[in-house]
mmCIF file of the N, C-alpha and C atoms, coordinates in Angstrom:
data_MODEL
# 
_entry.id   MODEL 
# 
loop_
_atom_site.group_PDB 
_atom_site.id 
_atom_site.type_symbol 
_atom_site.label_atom_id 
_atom_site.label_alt_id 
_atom_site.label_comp_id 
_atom_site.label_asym_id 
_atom_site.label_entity_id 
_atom_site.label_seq_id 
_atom_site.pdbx_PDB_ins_code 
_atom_site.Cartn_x 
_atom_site.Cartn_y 
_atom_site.Cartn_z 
_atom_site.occupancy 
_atom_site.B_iso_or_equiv 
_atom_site.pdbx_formal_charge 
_atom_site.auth_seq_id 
_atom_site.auth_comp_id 
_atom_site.auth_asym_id 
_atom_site.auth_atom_id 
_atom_site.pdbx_PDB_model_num 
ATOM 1   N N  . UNK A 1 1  ? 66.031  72.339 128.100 1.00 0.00 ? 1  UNK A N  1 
ATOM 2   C CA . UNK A 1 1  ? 67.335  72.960 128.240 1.00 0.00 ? 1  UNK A CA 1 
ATOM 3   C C  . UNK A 1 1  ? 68.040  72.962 126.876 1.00 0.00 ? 1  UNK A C  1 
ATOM 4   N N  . UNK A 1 2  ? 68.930  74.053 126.418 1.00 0.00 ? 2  UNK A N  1 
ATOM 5   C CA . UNK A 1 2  ? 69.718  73.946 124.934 1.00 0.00 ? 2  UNK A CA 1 
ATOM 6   C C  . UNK A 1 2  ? 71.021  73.652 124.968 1.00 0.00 ? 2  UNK A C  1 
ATOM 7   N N  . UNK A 1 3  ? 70.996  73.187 124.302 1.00 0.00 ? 3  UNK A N  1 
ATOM 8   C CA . UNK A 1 3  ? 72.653  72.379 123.940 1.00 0.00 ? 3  UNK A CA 1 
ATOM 9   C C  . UNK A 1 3  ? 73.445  73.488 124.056 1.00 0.00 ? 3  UNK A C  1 
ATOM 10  N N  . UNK A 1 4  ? 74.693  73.910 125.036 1.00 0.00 ? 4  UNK A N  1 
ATOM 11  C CA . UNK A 1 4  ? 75.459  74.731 124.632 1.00 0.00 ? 4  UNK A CA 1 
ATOM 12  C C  . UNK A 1 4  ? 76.582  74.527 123.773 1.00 0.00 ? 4  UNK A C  1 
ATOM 13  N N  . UNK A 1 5  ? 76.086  73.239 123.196 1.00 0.00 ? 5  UNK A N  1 
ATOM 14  C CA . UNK A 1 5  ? 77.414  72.720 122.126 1.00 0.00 ? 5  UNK A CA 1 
ATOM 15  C C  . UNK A 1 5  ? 77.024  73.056 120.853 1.00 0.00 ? 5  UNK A C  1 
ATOM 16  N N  . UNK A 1 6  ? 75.709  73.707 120.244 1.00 0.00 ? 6  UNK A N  1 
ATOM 17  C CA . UNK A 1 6  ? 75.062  73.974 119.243 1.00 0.00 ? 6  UNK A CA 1 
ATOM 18  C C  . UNK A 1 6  ? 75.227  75.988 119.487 1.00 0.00 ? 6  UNK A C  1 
ATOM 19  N N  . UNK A 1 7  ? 75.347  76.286 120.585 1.00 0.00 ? 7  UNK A N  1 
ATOM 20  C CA . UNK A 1 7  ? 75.330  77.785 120.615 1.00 0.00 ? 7  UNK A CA 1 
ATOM 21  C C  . UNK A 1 7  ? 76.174  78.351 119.705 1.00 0.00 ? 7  UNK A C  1 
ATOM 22  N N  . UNK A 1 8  ? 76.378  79.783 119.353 1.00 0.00 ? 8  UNK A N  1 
ATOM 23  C CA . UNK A 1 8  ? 76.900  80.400 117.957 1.00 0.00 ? 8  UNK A CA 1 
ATOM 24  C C  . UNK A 1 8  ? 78.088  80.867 119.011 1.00 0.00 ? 8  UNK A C  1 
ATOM 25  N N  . UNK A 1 9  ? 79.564  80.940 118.939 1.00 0.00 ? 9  UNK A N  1 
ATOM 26  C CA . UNK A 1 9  ? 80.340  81.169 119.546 1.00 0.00 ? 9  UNK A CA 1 
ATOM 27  C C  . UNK A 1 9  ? 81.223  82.658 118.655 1.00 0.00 ? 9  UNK A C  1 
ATOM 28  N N  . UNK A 1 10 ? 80.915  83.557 119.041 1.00 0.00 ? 10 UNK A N  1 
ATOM 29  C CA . UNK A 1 10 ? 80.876  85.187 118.682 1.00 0.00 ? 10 UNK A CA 1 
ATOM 30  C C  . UNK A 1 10 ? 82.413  85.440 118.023 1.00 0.00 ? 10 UNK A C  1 
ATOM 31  N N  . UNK A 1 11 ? 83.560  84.867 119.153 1.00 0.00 ? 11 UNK A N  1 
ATOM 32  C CA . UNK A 1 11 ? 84.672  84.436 119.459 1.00 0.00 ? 11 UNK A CA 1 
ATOM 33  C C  . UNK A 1 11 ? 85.654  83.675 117.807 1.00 0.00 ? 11 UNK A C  1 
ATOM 34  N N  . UNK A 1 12 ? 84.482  82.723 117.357 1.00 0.00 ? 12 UNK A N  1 
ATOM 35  C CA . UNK A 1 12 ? 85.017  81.808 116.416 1.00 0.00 ? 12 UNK A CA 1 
ATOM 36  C C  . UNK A 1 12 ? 84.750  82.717 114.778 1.00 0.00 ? 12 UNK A C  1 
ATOM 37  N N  . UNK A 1 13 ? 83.321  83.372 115.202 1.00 0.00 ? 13 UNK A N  1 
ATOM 38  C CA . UNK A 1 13 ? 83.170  83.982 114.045 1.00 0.00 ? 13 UNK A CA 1 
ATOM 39  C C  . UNK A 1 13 ? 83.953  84.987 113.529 1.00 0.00 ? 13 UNK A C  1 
ATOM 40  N N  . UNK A 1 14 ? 84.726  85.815 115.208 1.00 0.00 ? 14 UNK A N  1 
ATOM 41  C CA . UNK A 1 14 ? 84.951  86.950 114.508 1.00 0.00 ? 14 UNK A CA 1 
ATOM 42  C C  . UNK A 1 14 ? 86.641  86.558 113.719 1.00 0.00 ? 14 UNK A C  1 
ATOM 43  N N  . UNK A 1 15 ? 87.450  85.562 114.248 1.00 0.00 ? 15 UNK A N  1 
ATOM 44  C CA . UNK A 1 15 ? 88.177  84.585 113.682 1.00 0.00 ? 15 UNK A CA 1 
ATOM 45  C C  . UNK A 1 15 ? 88.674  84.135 112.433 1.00 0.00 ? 15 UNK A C  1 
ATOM 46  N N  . UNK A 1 16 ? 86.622  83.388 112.042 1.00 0.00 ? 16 UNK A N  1 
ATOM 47  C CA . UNK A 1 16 ? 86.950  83.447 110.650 1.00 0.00 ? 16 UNK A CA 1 
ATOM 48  C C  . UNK A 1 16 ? 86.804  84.089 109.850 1.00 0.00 ? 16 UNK A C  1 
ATOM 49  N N  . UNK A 1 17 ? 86.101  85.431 109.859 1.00 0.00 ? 17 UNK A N  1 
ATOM 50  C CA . UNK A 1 17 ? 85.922  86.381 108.964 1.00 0.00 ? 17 UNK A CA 1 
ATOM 51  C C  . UNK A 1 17 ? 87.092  86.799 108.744 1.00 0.00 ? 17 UNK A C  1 
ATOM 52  N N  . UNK A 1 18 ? 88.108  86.986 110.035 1.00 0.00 ? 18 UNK A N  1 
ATOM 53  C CA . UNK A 1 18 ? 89.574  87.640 109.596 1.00 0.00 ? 18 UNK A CA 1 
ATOM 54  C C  . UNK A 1 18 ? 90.091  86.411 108.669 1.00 0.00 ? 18 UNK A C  1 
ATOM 55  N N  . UNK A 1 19 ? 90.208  85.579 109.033 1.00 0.00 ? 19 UNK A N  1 
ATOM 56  C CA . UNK A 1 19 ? 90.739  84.490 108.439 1.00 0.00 ? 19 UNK A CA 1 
ATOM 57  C C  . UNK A 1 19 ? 90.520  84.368 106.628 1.00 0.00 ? 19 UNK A C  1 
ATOM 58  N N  . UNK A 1 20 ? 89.157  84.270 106.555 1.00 0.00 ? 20 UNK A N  1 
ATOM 59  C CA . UNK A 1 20 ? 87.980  84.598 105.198 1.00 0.00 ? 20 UNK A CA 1 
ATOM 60  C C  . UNK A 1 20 ? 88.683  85.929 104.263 1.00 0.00 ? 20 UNK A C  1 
ATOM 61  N N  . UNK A 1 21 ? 89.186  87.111 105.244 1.00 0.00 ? 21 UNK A N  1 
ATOM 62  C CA . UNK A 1 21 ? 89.651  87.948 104.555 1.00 0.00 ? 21 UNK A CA 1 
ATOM 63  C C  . UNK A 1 21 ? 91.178  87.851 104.303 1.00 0.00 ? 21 UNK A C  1 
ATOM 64  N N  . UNK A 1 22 ? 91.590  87.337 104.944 1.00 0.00 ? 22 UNK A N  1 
ATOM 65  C CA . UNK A 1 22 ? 93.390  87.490 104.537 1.00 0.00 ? 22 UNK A CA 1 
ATOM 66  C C  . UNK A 1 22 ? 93.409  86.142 103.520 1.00 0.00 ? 22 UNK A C  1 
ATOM 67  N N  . UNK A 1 23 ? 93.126  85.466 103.593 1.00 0.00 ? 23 UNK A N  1 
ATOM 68  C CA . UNK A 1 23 ? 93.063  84.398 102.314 1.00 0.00 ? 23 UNK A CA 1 
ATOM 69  C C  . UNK A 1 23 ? 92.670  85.047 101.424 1.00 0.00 ? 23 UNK A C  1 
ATOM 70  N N  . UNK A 1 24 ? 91.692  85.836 101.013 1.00 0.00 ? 24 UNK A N  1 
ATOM 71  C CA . UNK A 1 24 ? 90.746  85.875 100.057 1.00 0.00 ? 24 UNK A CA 1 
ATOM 72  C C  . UNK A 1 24 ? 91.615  87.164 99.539  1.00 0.00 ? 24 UNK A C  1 
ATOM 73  N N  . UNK A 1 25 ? 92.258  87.996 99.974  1.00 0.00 ? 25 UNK A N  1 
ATOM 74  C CA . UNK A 1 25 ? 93.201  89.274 99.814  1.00 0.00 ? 25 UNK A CA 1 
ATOM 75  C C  . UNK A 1 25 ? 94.488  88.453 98.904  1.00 0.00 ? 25 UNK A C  1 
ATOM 76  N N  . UNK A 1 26 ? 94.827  87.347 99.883  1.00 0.00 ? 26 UNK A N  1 
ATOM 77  C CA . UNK A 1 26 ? 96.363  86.229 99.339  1.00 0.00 ? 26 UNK A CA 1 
ATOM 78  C C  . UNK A 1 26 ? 95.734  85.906 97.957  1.00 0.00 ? 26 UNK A C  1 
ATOM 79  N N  . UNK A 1 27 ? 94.701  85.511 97.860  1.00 0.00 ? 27 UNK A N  1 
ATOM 80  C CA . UNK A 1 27 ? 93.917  84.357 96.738  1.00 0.00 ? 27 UNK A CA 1 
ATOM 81  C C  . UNK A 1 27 ? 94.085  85.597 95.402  1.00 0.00 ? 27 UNK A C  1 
ATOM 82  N N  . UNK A 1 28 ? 93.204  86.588 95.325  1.00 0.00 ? 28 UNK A N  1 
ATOM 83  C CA . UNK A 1 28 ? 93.411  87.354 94.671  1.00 0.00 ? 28 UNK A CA 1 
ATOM 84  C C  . UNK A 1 28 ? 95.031  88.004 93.959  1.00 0.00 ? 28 UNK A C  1 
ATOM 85  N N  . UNK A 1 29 ? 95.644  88.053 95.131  1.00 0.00 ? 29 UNK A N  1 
ATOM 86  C CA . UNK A 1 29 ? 97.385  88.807 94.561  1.00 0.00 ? 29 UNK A CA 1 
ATOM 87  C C  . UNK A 1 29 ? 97.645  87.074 93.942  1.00 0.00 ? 29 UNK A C  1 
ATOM 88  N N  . UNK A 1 30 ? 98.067  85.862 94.063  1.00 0.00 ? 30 UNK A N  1 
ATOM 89  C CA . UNK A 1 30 ? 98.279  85.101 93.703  1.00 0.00 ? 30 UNK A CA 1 
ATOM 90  C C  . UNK A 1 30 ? 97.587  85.091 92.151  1.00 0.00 ? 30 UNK A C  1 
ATOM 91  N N  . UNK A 1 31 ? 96.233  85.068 91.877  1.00 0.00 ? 31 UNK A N  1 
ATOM 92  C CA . UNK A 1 31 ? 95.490  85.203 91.013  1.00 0.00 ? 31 UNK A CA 1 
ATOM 93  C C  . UNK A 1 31 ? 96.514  85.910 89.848  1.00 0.00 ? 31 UNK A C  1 
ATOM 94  N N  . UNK A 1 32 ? 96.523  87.058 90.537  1.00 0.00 ? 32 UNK A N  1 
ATOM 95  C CA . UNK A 1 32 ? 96.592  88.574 89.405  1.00 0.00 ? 32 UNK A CA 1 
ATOM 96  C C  . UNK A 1 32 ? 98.492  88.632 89.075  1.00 0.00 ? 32 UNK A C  1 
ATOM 97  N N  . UNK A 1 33 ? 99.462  87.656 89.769  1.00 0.00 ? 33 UNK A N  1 
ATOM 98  C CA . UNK A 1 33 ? 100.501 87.028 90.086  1.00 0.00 ? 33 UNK A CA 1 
ATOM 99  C C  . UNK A 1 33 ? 100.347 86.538 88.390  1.00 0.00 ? 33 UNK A C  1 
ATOM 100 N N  . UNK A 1 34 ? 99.505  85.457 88.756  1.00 0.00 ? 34 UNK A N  1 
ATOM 101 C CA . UNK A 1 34 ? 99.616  84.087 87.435  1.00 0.00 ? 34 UNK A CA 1 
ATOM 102 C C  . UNK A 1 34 ? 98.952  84.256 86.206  1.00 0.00 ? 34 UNK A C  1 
ATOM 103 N N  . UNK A 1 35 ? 98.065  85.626 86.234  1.00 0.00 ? 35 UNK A N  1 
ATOM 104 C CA . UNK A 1 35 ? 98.127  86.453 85.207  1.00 0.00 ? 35 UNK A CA 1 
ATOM 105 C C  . UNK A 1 35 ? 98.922  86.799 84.416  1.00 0.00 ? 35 UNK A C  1 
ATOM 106 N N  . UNK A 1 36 ? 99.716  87.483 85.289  1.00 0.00 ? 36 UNK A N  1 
ATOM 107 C CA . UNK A 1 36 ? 100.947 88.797 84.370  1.00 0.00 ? 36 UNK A CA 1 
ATOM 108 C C  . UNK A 1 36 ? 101.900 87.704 83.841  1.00 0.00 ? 36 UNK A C  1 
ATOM 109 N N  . UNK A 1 37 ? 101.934 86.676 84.594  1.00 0.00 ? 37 UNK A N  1 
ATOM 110 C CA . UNK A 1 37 ? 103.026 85.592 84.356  1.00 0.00 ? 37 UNK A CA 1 
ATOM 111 C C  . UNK A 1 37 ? 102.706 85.107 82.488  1.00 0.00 ? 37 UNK A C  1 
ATOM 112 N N  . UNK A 1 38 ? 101.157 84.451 82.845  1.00 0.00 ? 38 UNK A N  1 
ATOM 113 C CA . UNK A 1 38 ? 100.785 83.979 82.050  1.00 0.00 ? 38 UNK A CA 1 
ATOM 114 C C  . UNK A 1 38 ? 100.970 84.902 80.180  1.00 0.00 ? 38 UNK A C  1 
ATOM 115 N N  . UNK A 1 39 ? 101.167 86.066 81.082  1.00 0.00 ? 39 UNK A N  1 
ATOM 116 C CA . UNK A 1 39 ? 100.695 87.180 79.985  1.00 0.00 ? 39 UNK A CA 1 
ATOM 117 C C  . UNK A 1 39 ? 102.185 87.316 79.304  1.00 0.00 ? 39 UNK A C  1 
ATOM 118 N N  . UNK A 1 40 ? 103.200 87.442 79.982  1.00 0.00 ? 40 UNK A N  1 
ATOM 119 C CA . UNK A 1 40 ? 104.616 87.297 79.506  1.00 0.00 ? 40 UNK A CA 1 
ATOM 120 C C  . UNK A 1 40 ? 105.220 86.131 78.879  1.00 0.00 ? 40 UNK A C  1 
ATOM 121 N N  . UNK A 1 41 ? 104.458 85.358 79.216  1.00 0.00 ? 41 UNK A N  1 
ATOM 122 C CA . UNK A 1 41 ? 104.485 84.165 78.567  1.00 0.00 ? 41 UNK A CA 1 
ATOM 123 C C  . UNK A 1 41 ? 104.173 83.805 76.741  1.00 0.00 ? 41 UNK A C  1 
ATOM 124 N N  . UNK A 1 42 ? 103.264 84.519 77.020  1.00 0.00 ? 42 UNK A N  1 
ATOM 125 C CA . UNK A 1 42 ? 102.344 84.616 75.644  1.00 0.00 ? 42 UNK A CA 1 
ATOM 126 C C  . UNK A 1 42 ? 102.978 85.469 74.847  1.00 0.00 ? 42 UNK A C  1 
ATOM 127 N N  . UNK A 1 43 ? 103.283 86.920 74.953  1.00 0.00 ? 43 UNK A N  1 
ATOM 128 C CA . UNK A 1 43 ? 103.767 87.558 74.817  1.00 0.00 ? 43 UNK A CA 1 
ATOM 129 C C  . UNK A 1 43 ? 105.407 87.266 74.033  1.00 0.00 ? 43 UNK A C  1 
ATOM 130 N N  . UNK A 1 44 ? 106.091 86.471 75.560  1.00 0.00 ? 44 UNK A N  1 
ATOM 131 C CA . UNK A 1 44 ? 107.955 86.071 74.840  1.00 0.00 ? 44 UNK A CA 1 
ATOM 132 C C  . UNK A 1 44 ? 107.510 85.221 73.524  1.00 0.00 ? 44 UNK A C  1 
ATOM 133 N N  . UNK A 1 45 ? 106.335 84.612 73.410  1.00 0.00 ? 45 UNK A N  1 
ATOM 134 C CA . UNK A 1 45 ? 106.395 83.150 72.599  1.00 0.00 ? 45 UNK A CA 1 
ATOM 135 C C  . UNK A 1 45 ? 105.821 83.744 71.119  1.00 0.00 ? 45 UNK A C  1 
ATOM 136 N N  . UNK A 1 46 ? 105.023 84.710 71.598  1.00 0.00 ? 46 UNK A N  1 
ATOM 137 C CA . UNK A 1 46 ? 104.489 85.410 70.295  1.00 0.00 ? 46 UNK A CA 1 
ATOM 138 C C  . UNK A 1 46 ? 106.073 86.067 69.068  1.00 0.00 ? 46 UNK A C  1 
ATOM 139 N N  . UNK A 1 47 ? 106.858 86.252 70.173  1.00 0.00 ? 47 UNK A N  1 
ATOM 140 C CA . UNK A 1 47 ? 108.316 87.312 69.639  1.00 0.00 ? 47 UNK A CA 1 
ATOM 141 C C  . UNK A 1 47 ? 109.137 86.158 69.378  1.00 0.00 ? 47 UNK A C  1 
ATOM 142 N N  . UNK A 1 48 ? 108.849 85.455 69.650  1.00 0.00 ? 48 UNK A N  1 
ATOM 143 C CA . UNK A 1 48 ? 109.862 84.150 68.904  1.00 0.00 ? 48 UNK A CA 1 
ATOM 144 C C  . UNK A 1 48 ? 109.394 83.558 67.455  1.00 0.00 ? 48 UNK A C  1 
ATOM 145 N N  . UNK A 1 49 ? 107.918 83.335 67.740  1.00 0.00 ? 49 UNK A N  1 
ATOM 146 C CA . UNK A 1 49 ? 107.664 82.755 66.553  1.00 0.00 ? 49 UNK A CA 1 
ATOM 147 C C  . UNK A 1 49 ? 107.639 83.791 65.426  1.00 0.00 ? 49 UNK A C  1 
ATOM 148 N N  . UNK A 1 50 ? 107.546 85.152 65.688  1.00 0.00 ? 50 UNK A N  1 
ATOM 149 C CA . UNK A 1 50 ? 107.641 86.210 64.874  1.00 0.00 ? 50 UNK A CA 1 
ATOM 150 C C  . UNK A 1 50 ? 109.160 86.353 63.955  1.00 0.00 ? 50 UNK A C  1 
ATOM 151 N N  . UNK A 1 51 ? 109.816 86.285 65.174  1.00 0.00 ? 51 UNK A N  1 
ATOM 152 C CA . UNK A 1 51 ? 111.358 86.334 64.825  1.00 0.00 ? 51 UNK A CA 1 
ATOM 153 C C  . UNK A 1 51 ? 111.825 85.192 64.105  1.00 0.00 ? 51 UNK A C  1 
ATOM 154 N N  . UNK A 1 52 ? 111.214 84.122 63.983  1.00 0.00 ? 52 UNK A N  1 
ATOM 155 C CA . UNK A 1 52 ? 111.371 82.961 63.261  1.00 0.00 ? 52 UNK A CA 1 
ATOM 156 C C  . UNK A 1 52 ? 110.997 82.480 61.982  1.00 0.00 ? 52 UNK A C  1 
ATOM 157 N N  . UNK A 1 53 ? 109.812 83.239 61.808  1.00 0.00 ? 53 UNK A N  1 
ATOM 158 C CA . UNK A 1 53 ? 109.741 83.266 60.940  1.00 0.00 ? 53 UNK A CA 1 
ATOM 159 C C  . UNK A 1 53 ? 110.013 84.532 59.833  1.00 0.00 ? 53 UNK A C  1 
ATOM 160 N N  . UNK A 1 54 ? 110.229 85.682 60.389  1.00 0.00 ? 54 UNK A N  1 
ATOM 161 C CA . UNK A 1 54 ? 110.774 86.858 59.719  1.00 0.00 ? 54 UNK A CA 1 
ATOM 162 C C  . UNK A 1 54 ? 112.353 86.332 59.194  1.00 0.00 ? 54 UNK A C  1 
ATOM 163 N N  . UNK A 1 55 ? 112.996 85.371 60.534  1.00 0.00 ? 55 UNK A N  1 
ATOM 164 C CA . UNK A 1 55 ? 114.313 84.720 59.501  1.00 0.00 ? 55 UNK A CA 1 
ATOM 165 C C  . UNK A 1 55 ? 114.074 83.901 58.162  1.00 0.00 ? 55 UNK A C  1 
ATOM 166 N N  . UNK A 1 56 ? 112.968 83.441 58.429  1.00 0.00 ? 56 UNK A N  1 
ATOM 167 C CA . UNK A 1 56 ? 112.941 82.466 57.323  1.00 0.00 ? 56 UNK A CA 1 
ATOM 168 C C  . UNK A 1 56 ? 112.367 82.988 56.196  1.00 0.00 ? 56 UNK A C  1 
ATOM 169 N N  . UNK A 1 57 ? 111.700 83.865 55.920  1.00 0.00 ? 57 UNK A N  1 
ATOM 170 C CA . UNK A 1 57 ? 111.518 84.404 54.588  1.00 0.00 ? 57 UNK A CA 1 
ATOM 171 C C  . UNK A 1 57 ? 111.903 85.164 54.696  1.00 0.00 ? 57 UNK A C  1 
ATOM 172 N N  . UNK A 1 58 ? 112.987 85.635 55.229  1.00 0.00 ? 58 UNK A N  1 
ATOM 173 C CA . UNK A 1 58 ? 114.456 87.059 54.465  1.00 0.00 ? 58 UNK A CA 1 
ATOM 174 C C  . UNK A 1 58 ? 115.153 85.945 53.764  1.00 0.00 ? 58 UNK A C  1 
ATOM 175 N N  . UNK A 1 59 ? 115.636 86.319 52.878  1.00 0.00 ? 59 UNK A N  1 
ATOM 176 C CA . UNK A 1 59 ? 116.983 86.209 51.728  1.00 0.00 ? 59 UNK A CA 1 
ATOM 177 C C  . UNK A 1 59 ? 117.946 86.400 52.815  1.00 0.00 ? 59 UNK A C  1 
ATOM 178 N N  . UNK A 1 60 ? 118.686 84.726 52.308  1.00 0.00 ? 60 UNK A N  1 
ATOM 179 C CA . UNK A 1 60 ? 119.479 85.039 52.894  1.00 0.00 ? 60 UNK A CA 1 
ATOM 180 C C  . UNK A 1 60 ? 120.877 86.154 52.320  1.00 0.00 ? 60 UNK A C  1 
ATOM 181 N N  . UNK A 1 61 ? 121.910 86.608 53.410  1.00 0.00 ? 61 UNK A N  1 
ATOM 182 C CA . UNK A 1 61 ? 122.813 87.744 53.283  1.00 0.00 ? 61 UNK A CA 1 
ATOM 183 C C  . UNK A 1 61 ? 123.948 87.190 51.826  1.00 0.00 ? 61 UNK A C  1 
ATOM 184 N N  . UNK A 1 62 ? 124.003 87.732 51.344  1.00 0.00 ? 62 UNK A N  1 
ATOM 185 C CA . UNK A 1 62 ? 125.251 87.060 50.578  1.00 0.00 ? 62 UNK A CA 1 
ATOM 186 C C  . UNK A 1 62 ? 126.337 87.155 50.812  1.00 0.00 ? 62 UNK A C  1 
ATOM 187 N N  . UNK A 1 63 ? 127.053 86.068 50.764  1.00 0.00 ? 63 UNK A N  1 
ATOM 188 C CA . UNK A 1 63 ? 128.458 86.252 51.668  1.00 0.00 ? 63 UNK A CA 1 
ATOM 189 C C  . UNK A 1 63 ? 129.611 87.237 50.629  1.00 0.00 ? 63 UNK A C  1 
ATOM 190 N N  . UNK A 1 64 ? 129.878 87.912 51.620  1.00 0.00 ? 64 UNK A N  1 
ATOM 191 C CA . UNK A 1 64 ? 131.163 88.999 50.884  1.00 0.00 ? 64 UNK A CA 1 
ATOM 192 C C  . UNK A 1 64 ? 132.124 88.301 50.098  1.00 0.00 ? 64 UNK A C  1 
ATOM 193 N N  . UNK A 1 65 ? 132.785 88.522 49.215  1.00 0.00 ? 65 UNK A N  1 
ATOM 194 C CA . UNK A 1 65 ? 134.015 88.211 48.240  1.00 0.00 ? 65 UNK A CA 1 
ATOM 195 C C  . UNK A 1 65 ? 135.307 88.792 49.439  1.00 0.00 ? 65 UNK A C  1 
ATOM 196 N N  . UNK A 1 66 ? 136.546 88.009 48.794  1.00 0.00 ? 66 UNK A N  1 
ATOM 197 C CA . UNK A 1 66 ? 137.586 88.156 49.284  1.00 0.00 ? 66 UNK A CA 1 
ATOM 198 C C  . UNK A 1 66 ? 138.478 88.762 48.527  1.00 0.00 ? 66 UNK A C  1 
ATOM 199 N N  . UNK A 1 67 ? 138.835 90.178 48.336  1.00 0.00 ? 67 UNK A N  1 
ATOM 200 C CA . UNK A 1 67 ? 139.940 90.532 47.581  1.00 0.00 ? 67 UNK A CA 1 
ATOM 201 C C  . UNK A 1 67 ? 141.196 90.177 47.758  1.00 0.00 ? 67 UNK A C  1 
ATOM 202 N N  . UNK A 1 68 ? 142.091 90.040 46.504  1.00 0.00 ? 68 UNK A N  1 
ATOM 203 C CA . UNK A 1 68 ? 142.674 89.324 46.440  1.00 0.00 ? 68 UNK A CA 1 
ATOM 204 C C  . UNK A 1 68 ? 143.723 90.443 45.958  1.00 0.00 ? 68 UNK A C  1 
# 
C-alpha cells in the first residue's frame, strides 16, 4: 500500500508556483529599485567632489574696493 502522506498534492504545487512568481516579479522591481538608488547616489557624490574641487583651484574673487 503507498503512503498517501508522500503523494504529490496538485493543489500545493499550483500555490507555489504562483507564490514562486509574485516574489520573484517583487524580488526583481526591488532589485532594479536599489539600482537606480545606488546609481543617484554615485552620481550626487561624483557632483560634489567635482564642485569641490573646481572651488578649490579657482582664484579666489577679489573683493571690490569701496569708493569713497
Amino acid at each position: 500500500m503507498k503512503n498517501p502522506w508522500t503523494k504529490k498534492n496538485p493543489f500545493m504545487s499550483m500555490w507555489l508556483s504562483g507564490a514562486n512568481a509574485a516574489i520573484g516579479s517583487a524580488r526583481g522591481r526591488v532589485a532594479a529599485e536599489s539600482k537606480r538608488q545606488a546609481n543617484a547616489m554615485v552620481t550626487e557624490g561624483t557632483k560634489q567632489m567635482i564642485d569641490l574641487w573646481a572651488s578649490a583651484l579657482t582664484l579666489p574673487a577679489k573683493p571690490k574696493r569701496k569708493r569713497r
